[in-house]
C-alpha positions as CSV (number, residue, x, y, z in Angstrom):
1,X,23.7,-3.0,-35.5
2,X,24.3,-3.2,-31.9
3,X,22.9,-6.0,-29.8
4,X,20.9,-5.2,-26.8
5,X,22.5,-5.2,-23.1
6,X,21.4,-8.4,-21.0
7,X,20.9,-9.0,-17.5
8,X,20.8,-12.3,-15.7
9,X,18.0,-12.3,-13.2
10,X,17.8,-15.0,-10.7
11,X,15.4,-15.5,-7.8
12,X,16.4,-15.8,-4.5
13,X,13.0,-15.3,-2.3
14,X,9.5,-17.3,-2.0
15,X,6.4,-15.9,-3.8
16,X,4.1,-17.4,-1.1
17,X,2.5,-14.8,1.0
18,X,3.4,-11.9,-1.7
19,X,1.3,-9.2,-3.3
20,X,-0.3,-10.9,-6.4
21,X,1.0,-7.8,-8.5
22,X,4.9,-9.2,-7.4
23,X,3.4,-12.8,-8.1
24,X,2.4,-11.6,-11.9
25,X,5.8,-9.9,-12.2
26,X,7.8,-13.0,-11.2
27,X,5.5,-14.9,-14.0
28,X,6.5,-11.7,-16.4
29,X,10.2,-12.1,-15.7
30,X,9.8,-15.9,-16.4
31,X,10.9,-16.9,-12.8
32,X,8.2,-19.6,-10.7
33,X,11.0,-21.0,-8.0
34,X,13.8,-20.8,-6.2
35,X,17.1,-20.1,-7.8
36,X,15.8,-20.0,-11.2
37,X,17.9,-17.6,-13.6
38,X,16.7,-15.8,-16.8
39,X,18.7,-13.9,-19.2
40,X,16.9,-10.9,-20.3
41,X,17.5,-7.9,-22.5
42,X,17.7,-4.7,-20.2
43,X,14.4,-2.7,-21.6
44,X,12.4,-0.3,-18.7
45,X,9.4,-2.8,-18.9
46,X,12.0,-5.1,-17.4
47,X,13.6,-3.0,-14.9
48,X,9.8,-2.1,-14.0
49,X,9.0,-5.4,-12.9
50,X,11.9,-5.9,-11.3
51,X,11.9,-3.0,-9.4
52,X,8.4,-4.7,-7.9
53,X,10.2,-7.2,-6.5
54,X,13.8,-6.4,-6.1
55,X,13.9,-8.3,-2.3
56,X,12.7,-11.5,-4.4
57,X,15.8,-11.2,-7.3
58,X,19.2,-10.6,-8.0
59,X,20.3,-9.0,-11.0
60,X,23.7,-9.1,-12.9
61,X,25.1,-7.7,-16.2
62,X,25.8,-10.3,-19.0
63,X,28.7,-9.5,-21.2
């Protein structure tokens, strides 16, 4: 069985002052400060919420 792609998804931008919908995304995506990095698997609910708030993230393939 083939494992699922992962993407490493760091945030680089304050949540102060944002939308609450980009708040409850950063929250999904398991971020809450500065320069804190998740590895996720790469599904479309993922890529949804970061999409929302693509200034606030980077995003990088994990091999």
């Amino acid at each position: 069985m083939a494992s699922k792609a992962k993407i490493k998804v760091t945030q680089i931008g304050s949540k102060l002052g944002r939308q609450s919908i980009q708040e409850k995304s950063l929250i999904g995506l398991g971020l809450n400060k500065l320069h804190r990095s998740r590895v996720l698997e790469d599904t479309p609910s993922v890529r949804g919420m970061i999409r929302r708030v693509h200034h606030l993230v980077s995003v990088e393939e994990v091999k």
